[in-house]
MIDREN-649885 format. One line per 2 residues: their letters; for each residue x, y, z of N, C-alpha, C. Coordinates in steps of 0.05 Angstrom, whole numbers, m for minus. Example, Ala and Ser with C-alpha at 12.3 -4.5 7.8 and 13.67 -1.06 7.14 Angstrom:
BEGIN
as	264 m114 156 246 m90 156 264 m66 156; 257 m45 142 273 m21 143 258 1 157
***
This chain:
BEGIN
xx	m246 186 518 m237 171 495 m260 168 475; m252 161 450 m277 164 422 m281 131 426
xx	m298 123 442 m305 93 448 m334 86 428; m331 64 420 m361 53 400 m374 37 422
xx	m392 25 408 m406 1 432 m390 m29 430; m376 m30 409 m361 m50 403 m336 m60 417
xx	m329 m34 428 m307 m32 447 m280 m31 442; m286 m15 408 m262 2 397 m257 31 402
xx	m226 36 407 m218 59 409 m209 73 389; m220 98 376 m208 117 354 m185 128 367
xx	m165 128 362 m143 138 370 m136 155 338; m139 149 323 m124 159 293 m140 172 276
xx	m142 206 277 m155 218 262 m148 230 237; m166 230 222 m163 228 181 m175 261 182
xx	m165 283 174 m170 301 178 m162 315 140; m194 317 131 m196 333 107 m195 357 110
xx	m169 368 97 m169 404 89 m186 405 72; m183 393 48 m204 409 23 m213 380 11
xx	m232 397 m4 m235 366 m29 m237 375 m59; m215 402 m67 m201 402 m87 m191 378 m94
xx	m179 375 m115 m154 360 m126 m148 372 m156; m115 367 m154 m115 383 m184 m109 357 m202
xx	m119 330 m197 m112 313 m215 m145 305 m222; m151 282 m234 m184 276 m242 m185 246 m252
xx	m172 226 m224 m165 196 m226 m193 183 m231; m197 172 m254 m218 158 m270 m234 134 m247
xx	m212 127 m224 m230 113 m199 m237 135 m181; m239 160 m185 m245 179 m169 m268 198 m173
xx	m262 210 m201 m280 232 m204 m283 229 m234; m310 246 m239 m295 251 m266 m282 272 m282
xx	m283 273 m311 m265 293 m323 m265 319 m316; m287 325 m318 m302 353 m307 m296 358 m281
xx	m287 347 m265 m281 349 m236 m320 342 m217; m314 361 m195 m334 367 m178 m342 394 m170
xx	m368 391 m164 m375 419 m149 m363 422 m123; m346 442 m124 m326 447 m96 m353 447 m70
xx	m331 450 m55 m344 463 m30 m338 490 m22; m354 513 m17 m362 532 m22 m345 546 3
xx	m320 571 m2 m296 569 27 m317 574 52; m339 592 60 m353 601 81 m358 566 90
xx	m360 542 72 m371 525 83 m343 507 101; m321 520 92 m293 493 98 m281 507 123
xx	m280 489 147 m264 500 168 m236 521 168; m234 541 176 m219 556 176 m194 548 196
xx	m170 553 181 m136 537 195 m145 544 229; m157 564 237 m147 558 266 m184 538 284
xx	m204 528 262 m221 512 268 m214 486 275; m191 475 249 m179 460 246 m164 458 263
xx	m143 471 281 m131 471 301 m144 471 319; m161 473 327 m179 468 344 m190 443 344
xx	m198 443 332 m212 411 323 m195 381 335; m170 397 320 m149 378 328 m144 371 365
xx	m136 395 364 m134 400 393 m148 392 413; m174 396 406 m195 373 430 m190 337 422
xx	m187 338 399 m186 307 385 m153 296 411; m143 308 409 m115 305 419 m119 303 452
xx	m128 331 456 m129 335 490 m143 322 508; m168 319 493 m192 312 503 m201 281 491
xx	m199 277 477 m209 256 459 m184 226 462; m163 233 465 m139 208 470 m130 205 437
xx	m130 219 424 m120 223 390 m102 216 399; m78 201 375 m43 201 372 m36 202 348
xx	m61 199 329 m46 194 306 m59 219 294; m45 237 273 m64 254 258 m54 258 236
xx	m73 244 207 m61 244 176 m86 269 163; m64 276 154 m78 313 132 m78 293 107
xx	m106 300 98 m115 292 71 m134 306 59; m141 300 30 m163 312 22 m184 303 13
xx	m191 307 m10 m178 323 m32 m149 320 m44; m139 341 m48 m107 345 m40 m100 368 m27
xx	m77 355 0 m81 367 25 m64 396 17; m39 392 m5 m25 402 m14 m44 439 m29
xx	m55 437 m27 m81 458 m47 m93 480 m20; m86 471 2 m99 480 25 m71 499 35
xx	m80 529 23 m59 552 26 m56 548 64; m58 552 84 m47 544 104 m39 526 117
xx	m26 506 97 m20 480 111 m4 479 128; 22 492 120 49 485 135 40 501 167
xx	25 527 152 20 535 193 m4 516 205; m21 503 197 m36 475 206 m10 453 219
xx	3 452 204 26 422 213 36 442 237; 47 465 236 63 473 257 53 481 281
xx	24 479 279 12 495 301 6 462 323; m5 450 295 m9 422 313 14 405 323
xx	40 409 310 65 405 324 79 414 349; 55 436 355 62 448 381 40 430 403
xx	28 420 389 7 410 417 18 400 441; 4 390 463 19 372 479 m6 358 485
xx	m3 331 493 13 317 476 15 321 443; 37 317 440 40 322 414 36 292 400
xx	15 299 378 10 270 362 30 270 340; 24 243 327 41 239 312 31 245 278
xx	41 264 263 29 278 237 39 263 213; 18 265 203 21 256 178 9 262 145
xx	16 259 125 3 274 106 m6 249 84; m25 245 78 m30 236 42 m38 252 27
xx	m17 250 m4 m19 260 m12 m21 257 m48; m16 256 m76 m14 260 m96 22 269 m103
xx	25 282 m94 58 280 m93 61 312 m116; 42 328 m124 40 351 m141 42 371 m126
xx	70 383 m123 72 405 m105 93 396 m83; 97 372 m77 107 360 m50 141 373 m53
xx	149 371 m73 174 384 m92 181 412 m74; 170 424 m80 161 447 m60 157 458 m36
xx	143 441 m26 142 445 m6 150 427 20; 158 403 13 173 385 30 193 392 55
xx	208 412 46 227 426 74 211 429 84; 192 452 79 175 473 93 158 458 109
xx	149 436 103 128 413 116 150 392 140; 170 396 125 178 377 147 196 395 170
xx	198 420 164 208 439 196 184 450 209; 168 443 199 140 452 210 122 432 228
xx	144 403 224 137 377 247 128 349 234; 117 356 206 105 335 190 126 311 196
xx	121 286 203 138 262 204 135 254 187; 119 243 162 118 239 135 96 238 129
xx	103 220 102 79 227 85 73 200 71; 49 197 55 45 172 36 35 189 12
xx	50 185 m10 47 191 m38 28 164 m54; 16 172 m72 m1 160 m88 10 161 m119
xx	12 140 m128 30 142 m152 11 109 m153; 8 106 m185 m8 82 m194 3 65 m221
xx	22 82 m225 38 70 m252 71 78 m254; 86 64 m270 110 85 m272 113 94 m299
xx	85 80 m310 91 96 m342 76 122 m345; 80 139 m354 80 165 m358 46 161 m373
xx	54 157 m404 28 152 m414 0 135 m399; 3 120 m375 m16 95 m356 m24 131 m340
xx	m4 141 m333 m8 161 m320 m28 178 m325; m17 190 m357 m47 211 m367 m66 190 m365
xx	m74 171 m372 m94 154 m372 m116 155 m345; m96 154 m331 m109 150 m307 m117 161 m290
xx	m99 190 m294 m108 219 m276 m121 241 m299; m119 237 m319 m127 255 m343 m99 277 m346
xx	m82 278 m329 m67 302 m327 m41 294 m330; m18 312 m341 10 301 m346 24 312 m329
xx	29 298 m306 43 302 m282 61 283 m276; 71 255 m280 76 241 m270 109 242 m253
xx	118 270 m277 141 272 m270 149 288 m249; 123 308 m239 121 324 m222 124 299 m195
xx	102 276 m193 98 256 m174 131 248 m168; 147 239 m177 168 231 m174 186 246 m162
xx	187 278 m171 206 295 m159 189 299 m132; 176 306 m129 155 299 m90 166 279 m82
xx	173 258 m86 173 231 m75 204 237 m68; 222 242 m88 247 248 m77 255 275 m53
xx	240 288 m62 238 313 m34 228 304 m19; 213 287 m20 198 278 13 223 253 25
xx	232 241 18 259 221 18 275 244 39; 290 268 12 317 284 20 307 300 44
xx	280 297 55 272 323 74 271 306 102; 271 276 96 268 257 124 237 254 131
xx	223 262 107 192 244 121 182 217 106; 202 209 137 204 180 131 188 160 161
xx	181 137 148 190 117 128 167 123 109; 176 137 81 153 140 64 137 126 42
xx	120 120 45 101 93 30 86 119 5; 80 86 m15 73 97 m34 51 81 m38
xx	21 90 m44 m3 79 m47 m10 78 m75; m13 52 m89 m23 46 m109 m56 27 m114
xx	m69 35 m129 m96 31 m140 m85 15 m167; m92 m11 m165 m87 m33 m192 m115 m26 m212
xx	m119 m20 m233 m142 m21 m249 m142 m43 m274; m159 m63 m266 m152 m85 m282 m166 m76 m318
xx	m135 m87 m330 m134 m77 m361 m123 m52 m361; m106 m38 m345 m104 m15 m339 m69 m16 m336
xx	m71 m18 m308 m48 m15 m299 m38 m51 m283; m48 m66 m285 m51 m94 m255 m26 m99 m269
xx	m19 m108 m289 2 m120 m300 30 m101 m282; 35 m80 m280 56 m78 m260 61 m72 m241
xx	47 m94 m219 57 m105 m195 82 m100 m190; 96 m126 m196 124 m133 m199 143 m107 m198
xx	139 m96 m233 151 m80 m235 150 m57 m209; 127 m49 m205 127 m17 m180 145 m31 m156
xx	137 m59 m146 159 m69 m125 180 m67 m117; 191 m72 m144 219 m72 m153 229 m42 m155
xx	219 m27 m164 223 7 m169 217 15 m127; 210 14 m131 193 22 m94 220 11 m76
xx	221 m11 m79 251 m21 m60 275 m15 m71; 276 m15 m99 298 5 m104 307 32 m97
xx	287 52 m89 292 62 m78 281 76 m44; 280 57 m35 273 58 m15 251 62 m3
xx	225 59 m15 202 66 m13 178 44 m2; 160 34 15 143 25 22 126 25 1
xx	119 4 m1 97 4 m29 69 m6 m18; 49 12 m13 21 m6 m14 m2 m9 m32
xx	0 m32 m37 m27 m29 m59 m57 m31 m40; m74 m28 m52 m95 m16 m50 m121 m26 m64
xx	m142 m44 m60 m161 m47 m67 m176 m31 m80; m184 m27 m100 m203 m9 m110 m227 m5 m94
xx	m232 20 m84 m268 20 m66 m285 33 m77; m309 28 m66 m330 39 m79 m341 73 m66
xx	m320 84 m75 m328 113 m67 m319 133 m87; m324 123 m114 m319 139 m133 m350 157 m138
xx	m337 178 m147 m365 203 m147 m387 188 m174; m373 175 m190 m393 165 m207 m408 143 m202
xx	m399 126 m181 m421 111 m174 m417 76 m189; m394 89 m202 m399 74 m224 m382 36 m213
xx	m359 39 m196 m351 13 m180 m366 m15 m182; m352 m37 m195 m360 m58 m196 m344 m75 m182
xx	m356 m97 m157 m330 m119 m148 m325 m130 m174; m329 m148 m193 m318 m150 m217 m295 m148 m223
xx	m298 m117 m229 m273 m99 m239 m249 m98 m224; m249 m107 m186 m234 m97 m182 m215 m115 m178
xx	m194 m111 m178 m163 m122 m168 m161 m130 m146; m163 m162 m139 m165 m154 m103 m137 m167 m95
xx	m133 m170 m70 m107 m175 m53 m99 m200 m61; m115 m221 m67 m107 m253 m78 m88 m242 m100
xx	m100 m235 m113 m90 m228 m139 m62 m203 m136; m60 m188 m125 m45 m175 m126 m17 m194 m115
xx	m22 m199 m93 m3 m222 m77 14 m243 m98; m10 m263 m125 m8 m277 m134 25 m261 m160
xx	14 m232 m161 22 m233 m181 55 m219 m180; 50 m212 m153 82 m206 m138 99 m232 m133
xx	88 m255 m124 103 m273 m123 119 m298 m145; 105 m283 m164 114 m295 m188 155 m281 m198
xx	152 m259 m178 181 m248 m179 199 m242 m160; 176 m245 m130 186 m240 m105 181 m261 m83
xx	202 m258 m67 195 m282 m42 180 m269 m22; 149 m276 m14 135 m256 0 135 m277 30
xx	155 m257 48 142 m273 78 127 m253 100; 106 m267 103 90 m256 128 109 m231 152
xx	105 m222 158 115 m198 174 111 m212 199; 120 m226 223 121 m229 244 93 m244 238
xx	75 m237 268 53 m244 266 34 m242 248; 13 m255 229 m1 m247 220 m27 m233 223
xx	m35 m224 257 m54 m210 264 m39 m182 262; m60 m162 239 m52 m139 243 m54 m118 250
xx	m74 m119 278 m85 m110 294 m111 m81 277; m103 m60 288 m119 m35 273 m99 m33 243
xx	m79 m43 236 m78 m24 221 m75 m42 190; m95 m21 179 m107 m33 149 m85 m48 128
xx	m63 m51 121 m50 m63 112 m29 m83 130; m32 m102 112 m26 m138 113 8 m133 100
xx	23 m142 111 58 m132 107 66 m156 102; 84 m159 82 95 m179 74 133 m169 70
xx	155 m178 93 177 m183 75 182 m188 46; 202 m175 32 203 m183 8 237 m195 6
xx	235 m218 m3 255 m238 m10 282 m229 18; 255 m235 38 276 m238 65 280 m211 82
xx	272 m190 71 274 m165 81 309 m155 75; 309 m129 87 287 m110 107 267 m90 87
xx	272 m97 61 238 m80 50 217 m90 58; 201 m91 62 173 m95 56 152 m86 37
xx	128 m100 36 100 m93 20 81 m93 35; 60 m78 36 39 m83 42 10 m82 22
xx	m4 m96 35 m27 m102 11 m49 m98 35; m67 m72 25 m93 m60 42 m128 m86 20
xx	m134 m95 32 m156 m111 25 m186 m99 25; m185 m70 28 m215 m61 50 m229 m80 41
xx	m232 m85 17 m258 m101 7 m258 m136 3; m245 m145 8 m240 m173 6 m230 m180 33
xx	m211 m165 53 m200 m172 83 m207 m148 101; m226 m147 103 m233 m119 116 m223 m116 146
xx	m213 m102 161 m207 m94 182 m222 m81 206; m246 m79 202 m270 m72 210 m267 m70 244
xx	m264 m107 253 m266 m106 284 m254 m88 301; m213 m86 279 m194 m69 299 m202 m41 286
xx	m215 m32 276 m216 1 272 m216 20 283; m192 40 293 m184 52 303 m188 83 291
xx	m199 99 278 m194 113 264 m221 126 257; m226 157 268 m242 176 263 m239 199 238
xx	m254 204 234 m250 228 210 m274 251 211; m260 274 212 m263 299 208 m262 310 174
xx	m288 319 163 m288 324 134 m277 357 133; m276 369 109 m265 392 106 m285 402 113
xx	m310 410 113 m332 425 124 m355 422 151; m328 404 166 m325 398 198 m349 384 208
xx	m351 359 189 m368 333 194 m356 313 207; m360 301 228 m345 273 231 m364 254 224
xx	m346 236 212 m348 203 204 m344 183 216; m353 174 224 m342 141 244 m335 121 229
xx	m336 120 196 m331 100 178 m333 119 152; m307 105 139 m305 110 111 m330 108 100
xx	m337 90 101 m364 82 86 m390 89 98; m398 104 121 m423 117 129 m436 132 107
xx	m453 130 114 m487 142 104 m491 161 122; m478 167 143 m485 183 156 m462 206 168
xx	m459 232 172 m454 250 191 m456 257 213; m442 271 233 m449 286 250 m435 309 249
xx	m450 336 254 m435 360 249 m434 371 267; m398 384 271 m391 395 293 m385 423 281
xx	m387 431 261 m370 459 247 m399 478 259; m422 464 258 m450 483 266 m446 498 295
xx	m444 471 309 m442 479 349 m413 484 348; m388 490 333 m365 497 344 m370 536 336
xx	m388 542 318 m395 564 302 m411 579 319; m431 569 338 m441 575 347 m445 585 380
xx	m418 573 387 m407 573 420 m401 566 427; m404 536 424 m406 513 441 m367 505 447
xx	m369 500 474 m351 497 486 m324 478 474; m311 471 482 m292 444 483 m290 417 490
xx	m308 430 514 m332 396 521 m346 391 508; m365 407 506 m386 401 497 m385 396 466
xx	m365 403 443 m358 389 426 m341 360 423; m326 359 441 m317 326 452 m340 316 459
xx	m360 316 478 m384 304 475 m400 304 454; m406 317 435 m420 308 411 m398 293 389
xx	m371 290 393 m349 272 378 m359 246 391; m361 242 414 m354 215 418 m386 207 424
xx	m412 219 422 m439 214 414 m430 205 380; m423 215 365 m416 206 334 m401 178 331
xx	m377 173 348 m370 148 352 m377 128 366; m395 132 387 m411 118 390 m432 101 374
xx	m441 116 356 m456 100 336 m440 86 318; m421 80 326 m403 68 294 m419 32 293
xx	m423 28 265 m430 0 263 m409 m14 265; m414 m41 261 m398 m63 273 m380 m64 254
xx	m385 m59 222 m368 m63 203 m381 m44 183; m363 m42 155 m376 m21 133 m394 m39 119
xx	m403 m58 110 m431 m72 99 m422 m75 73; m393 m70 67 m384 m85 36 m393 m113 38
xx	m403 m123 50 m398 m158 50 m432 m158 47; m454 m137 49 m476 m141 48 m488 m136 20
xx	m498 m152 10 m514 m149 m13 m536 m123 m28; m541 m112 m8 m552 m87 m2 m537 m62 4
xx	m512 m57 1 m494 m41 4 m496 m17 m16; m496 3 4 m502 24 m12 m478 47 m9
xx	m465 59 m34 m443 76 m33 m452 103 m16; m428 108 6 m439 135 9 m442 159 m15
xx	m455 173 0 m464 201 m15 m443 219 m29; m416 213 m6 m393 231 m10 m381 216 m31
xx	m357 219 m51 m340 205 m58 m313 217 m35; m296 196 m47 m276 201 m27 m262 229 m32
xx	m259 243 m52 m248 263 m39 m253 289 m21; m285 281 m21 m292 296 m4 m303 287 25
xx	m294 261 29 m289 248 51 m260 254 67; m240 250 43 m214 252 64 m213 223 65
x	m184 209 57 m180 176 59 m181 175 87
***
């Protein structure tokens, strides 16, 4: 098992194909994009199946979400989902995504085993949209969201980023659109893993506030218990259910203690935290010979070092190196 000293189990691996993206979200990157990663340097579909495969066999994996970048941009995806749909045990797959392309390829992802997906959508106005991704897609985002619905990768949530003076003002509104049609809605704390560096707590939108400004139209009740064990969003009934909301806090309610969740970058680094300063690389010793053990043993030497928490709460906090898309959420 991927055990820390803390005496958490990774069970749930975040697995980056690429860290393309064809959009250029102003909390992300900037206009100009990024310097890719170079293909000799990005795990090849059957590394990645591999990768998986010890994570799964060896390692006690159950959960496994494809991200990027955007996961959608990574020409062998659907045989990635299908190959790891064959595993045994077979984990449970999942995709985040941008929703550009999803139109497309949604059948093909979901006979190939994908159980669903979480789309990222941050506005429902078109013009908040160019604003915010630089690109005019929004209507592309929408038709994904409904193929991912008609294809059954369900129950499908939709992740939103509030940017105050931006977009914060519609809360309410996305709620209301999201349970209309059947959609999980999570908002999302702004983090500090944008490539510019540029993240202020200040600036950001946090969960008080998001909460405050939903209930000005909605009846929000607690989801059963209020311990939410590993998993990063806080669920709220909405005016009695059976929709719900959830509201992710990383940075104001952090989840730290229950963290369940390893990550594998597109150029076959693992992470023990979103927010590390640090790597360990397995794409070198899997390149080089090294066994199936003996790569499970340098995975769970990597989780082993996981700190107690990510150090948002420390005054001295320093952004990693990566931004997130070349982390993989």
């Amino acid at each position: 098992m991927l055990i820390d000293t803390y005496g958490r189990m990774a069970t749930d691996l975040r697995v980056s194909l690429t860290d393309r993206c064809n959009l250029r979200c102003t909390y992300c990157m900037p206009e100009e994009g990024l310097q890719w990663l170079a293909k000799p340097d990005l795990l090849t579909d059957d590394e990645i199946v591999r990768m998986v495969r010890i994570a799964v066999t060896d390692l006690g994996v159950t959960d496994v979400r494809f991200t990027g970048g955007e996961p959608l941009l990574r020409p062998g995806l659907v045989g990635i989902v299908e190959r790891c749909a064959a595993l045994d045990p077979r984990p449970r797959l999942s995709l985040t995504t941008n929703g550009i392309g999803l139109s497309r390829t949604a059948d093909a992802l979901s006979a190939a085993g994908l159980d669903r997906v979480n789309v990222s959508l941050d506005t429902l106005r078109p013009e908040v949209f160019r604003t915010l991704t630089r690109r005019n897609r929004h209507a592309d985002v929408l038709a994904g969201l409904a193929a991912a619905a008609a294809a059954g990768l369900t129950p499908l949530k939709v992740n939103t980023v509030l940017m105050r003076g931006v977009n914060d003002e519609e809360a309410p509104d996305l709620l209301r659109w999201a349970v209309g049609h059947g959609y999980e809605l999570r908002f999302i704390e702004q983090m500090p893993l944008d490539a510019q560096h540029g993240w202020q707590r200040a600036d950001m939108v946090t969960a008080d506030e998001i909460l405050a400004a939903l209930r000005t139209r909605f009846d929000l009740t607690a989801e059963g218990e209020t311990v939410r064990g590993s998993a990063p969003a806080e669920r709220w009934l909405v005016n009695g259910g059976p929709a719900r909301v959830g509201v992710i806090g990383s940075v104001t309610r952090p989840f730290c203690r229950a963290c369940d969740r390893t990550r594998l970058t597109a150029d076959g680094q693992v992470r023990n935290c979103l927010f590390a300063r640090e790597e360990s690389d397995l794409r070198g010793p899997l390149r080089s010979g090294a066994s199936d053990a003996e790569v499970a043993a340098l995975w769970r030497a990597a989780m082993w070092g996981k700190k107690a928490g990510s150090g948002l709460d420390d005054p001295a906090f320093l952004q990693p190196d990566r931004p997130m898309s070349a982390i993989g959420g």
